[in-house]
Each structure stands twice: as structure tokens, then as C-alpha cells.
C-alpha positions as CSV (number, residue, x, y, z in Angstrom):
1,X,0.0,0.0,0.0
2,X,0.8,3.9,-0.5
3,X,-0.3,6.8,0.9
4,X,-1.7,7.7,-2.9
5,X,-5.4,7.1,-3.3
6,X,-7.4,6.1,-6.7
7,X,-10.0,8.5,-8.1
8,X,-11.7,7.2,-11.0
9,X,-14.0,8.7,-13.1
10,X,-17.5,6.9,-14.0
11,X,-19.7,9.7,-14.3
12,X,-19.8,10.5,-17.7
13,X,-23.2,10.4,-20.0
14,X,-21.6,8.6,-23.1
15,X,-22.6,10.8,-25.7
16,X,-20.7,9.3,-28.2
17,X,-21.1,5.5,-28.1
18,X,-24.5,4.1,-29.8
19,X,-26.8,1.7,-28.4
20,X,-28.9,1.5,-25.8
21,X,-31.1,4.1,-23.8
22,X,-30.6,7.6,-22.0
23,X,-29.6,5.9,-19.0
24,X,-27.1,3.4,-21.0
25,X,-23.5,4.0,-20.5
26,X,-20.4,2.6,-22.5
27,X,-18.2,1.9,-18.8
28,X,-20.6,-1.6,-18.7
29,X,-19.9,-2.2,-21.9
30,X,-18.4,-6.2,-22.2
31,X,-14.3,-6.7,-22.8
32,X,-14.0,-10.2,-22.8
33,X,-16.3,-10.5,-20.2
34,X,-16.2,-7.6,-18.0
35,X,-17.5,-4.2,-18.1
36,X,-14.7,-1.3,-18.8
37,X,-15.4,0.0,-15.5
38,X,-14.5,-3.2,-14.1
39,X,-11.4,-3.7,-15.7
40,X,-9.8,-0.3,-14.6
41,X,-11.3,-0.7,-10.6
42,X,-9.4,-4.4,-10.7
43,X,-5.8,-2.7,-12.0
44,X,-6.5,0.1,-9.0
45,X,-7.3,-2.5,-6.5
46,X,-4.4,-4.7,-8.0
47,X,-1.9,-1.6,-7.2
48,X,-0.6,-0.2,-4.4
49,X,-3.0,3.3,-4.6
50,X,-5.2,3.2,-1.2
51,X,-8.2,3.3,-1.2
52,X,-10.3,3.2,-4.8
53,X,-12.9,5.9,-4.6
54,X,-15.0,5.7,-8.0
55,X,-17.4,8.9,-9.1
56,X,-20.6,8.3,-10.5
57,X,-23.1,10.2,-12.1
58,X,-24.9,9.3,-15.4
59,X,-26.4,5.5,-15.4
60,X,-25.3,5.5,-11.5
61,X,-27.0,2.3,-11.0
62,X,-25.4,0.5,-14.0
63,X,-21.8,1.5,-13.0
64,X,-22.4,0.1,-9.2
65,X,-24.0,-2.9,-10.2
66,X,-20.9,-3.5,-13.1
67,X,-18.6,-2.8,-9.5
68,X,-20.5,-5.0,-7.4
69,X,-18.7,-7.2,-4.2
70,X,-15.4,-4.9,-5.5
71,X,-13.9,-3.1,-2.1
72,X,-14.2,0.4,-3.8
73,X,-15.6,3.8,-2.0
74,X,-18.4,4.9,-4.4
75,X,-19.1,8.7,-4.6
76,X,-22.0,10.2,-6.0
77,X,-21.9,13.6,-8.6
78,X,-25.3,15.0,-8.5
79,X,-23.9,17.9,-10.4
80,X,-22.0,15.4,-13.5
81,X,-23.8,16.8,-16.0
82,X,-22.2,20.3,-15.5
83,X,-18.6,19.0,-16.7
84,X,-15.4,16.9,-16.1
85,X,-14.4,19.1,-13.4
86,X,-16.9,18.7,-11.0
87,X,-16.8,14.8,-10.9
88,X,-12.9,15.5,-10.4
89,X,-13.8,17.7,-7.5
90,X,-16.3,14.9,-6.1
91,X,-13.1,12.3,-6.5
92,X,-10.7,14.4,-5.0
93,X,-12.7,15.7,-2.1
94,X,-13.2,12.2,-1.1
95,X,-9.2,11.5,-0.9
96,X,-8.4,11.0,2.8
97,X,-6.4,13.9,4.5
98,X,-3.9,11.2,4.9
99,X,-3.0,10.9,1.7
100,X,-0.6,13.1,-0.3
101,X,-1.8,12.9,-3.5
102,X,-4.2,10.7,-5.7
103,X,-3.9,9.2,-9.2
104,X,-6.8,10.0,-11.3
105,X,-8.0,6.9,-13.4
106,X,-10.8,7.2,-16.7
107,X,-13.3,4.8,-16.2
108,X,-13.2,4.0,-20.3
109,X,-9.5,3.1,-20.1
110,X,-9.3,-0.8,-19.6
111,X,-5.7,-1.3,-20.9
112,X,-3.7,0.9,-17.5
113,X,-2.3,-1.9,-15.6
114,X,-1.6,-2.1,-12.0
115,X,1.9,-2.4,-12.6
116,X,2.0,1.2,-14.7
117,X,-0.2,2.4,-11.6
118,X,2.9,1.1,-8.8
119,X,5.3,2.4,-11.5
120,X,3.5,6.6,-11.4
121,X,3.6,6.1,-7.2
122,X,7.0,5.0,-7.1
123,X,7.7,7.7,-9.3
124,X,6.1,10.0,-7.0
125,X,7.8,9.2,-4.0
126,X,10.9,9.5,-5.3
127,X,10.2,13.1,-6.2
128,X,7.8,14.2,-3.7
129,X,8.9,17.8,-4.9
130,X,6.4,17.9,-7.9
131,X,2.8,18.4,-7.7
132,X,2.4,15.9,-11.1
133,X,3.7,12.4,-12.7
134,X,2.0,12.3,-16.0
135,X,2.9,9.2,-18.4
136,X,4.2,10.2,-22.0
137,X,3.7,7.5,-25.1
138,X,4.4,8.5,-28.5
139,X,5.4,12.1,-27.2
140,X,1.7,12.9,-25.8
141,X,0.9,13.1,-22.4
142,X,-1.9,10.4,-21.3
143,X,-3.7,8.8,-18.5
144,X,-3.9,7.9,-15.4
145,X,-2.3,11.3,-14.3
146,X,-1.3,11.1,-10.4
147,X,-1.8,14.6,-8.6
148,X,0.1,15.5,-5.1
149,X,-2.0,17.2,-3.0
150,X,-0.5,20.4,-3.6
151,X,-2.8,20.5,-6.6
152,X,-6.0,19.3,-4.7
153,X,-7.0,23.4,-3.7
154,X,-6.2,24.1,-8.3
155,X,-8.6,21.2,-8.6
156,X,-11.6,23.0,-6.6
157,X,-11.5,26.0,-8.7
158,X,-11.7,23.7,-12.3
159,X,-15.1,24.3,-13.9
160,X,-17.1,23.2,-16.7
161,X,-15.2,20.1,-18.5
162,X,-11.9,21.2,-17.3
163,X,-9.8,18.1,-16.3
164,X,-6.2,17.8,-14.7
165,X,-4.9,18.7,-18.5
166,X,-5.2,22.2,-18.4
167,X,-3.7,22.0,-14.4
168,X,-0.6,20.7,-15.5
169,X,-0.5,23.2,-18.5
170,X,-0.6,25.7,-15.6
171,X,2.6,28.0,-15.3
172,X,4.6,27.1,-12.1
173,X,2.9,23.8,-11.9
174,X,5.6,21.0,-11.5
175,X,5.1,18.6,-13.8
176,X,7.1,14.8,-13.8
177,X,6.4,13.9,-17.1
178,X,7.7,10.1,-17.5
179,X,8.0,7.8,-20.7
180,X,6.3,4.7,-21.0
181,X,5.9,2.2,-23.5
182,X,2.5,0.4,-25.2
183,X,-1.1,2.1,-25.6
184,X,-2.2,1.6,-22.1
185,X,-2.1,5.8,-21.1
186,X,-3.7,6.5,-24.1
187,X,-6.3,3.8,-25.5
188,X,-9.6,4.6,-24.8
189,X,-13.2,3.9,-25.9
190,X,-15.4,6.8,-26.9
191,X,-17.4,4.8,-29.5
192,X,-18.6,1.8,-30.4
193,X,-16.3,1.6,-33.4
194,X,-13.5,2.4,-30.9
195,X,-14.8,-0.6,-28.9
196,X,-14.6,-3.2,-31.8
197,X,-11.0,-2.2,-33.0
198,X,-9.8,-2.5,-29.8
199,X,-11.2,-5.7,-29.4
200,X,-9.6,-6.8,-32.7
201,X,-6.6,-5.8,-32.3
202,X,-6.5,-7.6,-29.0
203,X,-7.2,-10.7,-31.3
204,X,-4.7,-9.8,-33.8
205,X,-2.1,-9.5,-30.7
206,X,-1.0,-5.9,-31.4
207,X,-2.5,-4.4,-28.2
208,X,-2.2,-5.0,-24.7
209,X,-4.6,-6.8,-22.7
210,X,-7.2,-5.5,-19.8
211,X,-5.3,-5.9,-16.1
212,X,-7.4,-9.3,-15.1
213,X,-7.8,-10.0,-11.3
């Protein structure tokens, strides 16, 4: 265990991937037979970060249920569908004052392993100095970003869909950035067609795997 905690963010509406109703949601969509949600919570729990909080908001119910008998603090954003920045506020102001920082995870991100997770918190306490470790593949800055606590008072005052990108892009903000290999910090799934061509190139073999637990 670290003193770094795990915020991830499931509150999202999904505009963007087809199929089903209003209250569907592509985090419970299946990867080789788990929902996306699921996948990312089992690499946080799998790591050393302490403890998993996960935000919700749109299809609440749905994410919980895909999260069910998983040890994870579940925090509710009644105000998700004002923007990014408020379900990072709901994540962030749920981080125990014990810790000093937390490591933001996507919920639509199934490919971060634990070991990438353990790999940013090492990082971190070996330069305790920087208020951000951000992973950097293919010369782009990706996900999960970890932020010391020394950021946690920035991330209050983010609004609309602000995220932790425009933070670090903040002058006098210390940033870590550290290179990594694969697609795991930047693979995500914002549509269907996303979806599919992640799961065939998983088949092909030219893309990492979801963390399994």
C-alpha cells in the first residue's frame, strides 16, 4: 500500500457511443467478459494506490452494479452533467487527508495496468517535490495522471469540463512527465467503433490486454 489514493472517473453520460437508452452507459460495456469499468477498478485495486474511490453520475446504478462485491468507496456527482471538473472535484474531495496525493484513473480506459499504476507512485515518492507524474507515449501526455496534493486546492477551482490537463499546462505547476511504452495511457473507448477495434486488435495481438484480477 501507498499513501496515494485512486480516483476514477465513471460519471460520464456517453454521448458518443451508440446503443442503448438515456440511462445506458459505454463503462458496462463487455471486454472479454467484463465491463470497462470493471477492468480499470481491478488494475487500482491490484496496485498499491489506497483506497479506490470511483465517481458516478450518469447510469449511477449501472456503474455500481458493473462494480459489485469490489472493495471500492463509491461517490456520488449529483452535479456530473455540469462537466469533467466537477466529478474531479467529487473524486478528489473524497481522498483521505492522509493521503498526499491521488492518481486520477478514466473509467473508459481498460488497458492501464496495475503495474503502470505502482510504476507513477513509485515515481512520486521518489520526487515528492512535484505536484504531477504524468505518463508520455508517442510524445503525448496520457492517463492515469497522479496529482500530489499540492494541486487538490487548483482542482476545486476547475469548472465546466476542465480536467487535470489544463492543471498541468498551468505556469509554475511541476510537472514529472515520464515515458512509457504500449497504448495503455492512451487507449480509450469513446465509441462503439472504438470498442470493436480494440477488441480486434486484442485478437490480432498488437494491443495489450485489460489488467485481469
Amino acid at each position: 500500500m501507498s499513501d496515494v489514493a485512486a480516483v476514477i472517473l465513471a460519471a460520464g453520460r456517453s454521448t458518443r457511443f451508440a446503443g442503448g437508452g438515456p440511462n445506458a452507459t459505454k463503462l458496462t460495456a463487455d471486454l472479454h467478459g467484463k465491463p470497462l469499468v470493471r477492468h480499470v477498478a481491478d488494475a487500482a485495486l491490484a496496485s498499491r494506490a489506497s483506497p479506490v474511490i470511483v465517481v458516478t453520475g450518469h447510469a449511477r446504478v449501472a456503474v455500481q452494479d458493473a462494480l459489485a462485491g469490489l472493495p471500492v468507496i463509491i461517490v456520488h456527482n449529483k452535479d456530473y452533467p455540469t462537466g469533467l471538473a466537477s466529478s474531479l472535484r467529487a473524486g478528489i474531495t473524497a481522498v483521505p487527508q492522509s493521503a498526499s496525493g491521488a492518481l486520477v484513473l478514466l473509467g473508459d480506459m481498460p488497458l492501464v495496468p496495475a503495474d503502470l499504476i505502482d510504476y507513477l507512485i513509485a515515481r512520486f515518492e521518489r520526487n515528492s517535490d512535484v505536484d504531477a507524474i504524468a505518463p508520455v507515449s508517442n510524445g503525448r501526455r496520457g492517463n492515469p495522471v497522479l496529482l500530489a496534493r499540492s494541486l487538490f486546492a487548483e482542482v476545486a477551482a476547475l469548472s465546466g469540463d476542465e480536467g487535470a490537463r489544463r492543471l498541468l499546462q498551468s505556469p509554475g505547476v511541476r510537472v514529472l512527465d515520464t515515458a512509457i511504452g504500449g497504448d495503455a495511457a492512451s487507449a480509450d473507448i469513446d465509441t462503439t467503433e472504438s470498442l470493436d477495434e480494440l477488441r480486434q486488435k486484442q485478437s490480432a495481438g498488437a494491443a495489450g490486454r485489460p489488467a485481469t484480477t
